[in-house]
C-alpha positions in Angstrom: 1.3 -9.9 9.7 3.7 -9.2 7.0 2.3 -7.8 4.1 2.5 -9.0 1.0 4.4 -7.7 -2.4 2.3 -6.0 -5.0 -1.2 -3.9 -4.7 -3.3 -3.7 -1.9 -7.2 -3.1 -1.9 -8.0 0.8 0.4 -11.5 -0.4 1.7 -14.2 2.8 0.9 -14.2 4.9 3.5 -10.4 4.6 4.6 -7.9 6.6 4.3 -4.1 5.3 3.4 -0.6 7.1 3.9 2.8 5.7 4.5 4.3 7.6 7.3 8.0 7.7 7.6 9.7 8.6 10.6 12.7 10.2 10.9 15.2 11.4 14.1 17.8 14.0 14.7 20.6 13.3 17.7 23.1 16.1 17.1 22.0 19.5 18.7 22.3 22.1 16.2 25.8 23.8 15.7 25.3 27.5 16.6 25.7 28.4 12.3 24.0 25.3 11.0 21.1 27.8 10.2 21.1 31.0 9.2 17.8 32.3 9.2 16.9 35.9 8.8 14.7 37.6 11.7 11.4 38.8 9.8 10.0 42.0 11.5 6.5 41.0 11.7 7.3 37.2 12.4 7.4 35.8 16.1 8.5 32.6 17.2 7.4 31.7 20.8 6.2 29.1 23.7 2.4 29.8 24.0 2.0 28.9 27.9 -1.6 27.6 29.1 -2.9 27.8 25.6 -7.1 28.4 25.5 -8.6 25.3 24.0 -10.4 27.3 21.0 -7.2 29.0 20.1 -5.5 26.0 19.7 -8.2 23.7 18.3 -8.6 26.6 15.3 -4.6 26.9 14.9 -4.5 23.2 14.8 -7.5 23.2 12.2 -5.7 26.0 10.0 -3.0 24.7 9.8 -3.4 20.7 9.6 -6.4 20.8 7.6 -4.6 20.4 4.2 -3.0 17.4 5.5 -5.9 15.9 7.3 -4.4 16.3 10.6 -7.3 14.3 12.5 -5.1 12.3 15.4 -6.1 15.0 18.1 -8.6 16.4 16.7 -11.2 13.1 16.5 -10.4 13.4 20.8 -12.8 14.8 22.9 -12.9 18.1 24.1 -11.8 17.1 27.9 -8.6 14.6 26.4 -7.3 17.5 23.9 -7.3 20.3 26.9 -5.7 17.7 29.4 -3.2 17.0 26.5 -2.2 20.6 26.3 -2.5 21.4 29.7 0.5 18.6 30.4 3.2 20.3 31.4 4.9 17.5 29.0 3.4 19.1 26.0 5.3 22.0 24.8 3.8 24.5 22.0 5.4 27.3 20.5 3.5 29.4 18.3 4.2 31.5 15.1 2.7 35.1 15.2 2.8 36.7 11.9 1.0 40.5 12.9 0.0 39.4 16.0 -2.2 36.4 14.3 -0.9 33.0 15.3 -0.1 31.4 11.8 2.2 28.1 12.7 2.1 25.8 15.2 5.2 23.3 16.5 4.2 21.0 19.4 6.4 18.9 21.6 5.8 16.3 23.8 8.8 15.7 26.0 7.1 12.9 28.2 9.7 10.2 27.6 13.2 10.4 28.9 15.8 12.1 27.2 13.5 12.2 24.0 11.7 15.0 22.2 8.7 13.7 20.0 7.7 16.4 16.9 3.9 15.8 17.0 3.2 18.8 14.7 5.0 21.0 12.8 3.3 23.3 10.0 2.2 27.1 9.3 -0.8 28.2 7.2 -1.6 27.7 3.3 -0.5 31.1 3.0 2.8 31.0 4.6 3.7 28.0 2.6 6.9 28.6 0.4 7.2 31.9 2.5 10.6 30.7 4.4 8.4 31.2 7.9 8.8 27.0 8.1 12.7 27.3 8.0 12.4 30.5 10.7 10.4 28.6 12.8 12.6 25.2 12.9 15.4 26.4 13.2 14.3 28.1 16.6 12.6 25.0 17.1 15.8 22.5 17.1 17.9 25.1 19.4 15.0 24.8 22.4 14.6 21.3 21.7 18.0 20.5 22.6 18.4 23.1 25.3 15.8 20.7 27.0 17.5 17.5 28.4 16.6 15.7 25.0 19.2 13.5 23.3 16.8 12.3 20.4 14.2 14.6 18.5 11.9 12.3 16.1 8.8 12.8 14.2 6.8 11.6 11.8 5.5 12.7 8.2 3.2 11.2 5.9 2.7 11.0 2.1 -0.4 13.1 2.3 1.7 15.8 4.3 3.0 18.7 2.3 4.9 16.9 -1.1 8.5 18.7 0.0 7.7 18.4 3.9 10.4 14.7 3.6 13.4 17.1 1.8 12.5 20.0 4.7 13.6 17.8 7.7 16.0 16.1 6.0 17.9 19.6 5.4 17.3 20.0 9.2 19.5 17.0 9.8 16.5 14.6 10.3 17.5 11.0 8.8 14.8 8.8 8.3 14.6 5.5 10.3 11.8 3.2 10.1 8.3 3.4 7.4 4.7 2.3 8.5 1.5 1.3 6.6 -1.2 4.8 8.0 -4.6 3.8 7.6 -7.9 5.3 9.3 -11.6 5.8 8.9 -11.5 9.5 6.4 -11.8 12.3 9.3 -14.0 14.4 5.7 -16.7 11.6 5.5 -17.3 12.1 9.4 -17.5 16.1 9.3 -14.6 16.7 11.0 -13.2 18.4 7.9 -15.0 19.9 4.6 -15.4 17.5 1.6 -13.1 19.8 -0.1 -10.2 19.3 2.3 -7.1 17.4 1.3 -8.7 17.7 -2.3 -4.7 15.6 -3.5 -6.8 12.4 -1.2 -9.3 10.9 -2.9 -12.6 10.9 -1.6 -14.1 7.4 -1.3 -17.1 7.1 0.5 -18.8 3.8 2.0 -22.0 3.4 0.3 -24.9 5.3 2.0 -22.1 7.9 2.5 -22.3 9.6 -0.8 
């Protein structure tokens, strides 16, 4: 149903975003990038990951942003997930301590799908986003991919839309995100997300 012009009512308890996705369908050139190695920063593909390790990483780093998609999944779907040998996640290792995440799921032909993409509060601003796409985009399309696409959302970082449009991401389509609020049901802190209102149901307070 089309929706109509002006303001729409959030009902309590929900959460809203409008998520924008955006594709890339040029392989990088080999000096579109130039990104500095850091010493103590490692990019890589984390094989077989361990469940808890990634469930924390996942947490750590999508916490900010209310990442709750995979996380509201049981325990048996999310390790079958990452166990698909469709699902491809790299890791980034700052002092041996995995500190960014970048997951791929290359189940459709000829198409790479982003699912997530982020480091830790404390890398933000740090440039390890930048090292870590830039590795990102030239094994994406080393793979037999012809389209890389993701998606981002207005309660993702405020500069994450400038970020992959610098990484030759164009934006093609915008949807209406809304979901029961992943804090009210304890899969987050209260606190988390604190630029997200908080509107509990009544009884929820």
């Amino acid at each position: 149903m089309p929706l109509s012009d002006g303001f729409t009512d959030i009902p309590a308890g929900k959460i809203a975003a409008i998520a924008t996705i955006l594709e890339r369908t040029q392989p990088p050139r080999p000096d579109e990038f130039a990104v500095a190695e850091q010493f103590d920063w490692r990019f890589a593909r984390v094989e077989a990951p361990d469940l808890d390790w990634y469930v924390d990483l996942l947490r750590r780093v999508g916490s900010s942003h209310l990442w709750y998609q995979r996380l509201i999944q049981s325990r048996d779907a999310i390790a079958d997930k990452i166990a698909d040998p469709s699902t491809v996640i790299h890791a980034l290792s700052v002092d041996g301590r995995a500190e960014g995440i970048a997951e791929l799921d290359l189940s459709e032909d000829r198409t790479g799908e982003l699912v997530y993409f982020g480091v830790t509060p404390g890398l933000v601003g740090t440039g390890a986003a930048r090292f870590m796409m830039a590795r990102l985009l030239a094994f994406a399309f080393s793979q037999p991919v012809e389209r890389l696409w993701l998606h981002t959302n207005t309660i993702d970082h405020p500069k994450a839309m400038a970020f992959y449009r610098r990484f030759g991401f164009v934006p093609v389509r915008q949807m209406l995100e809304l979901a029961d609020d992943p804090r009210l049901g304890g899969l987050f802190a209260r606190d988390a997300a604190p630029q997200v209102p908080l509107f509990p149901r009544p009884g929820e307070d």
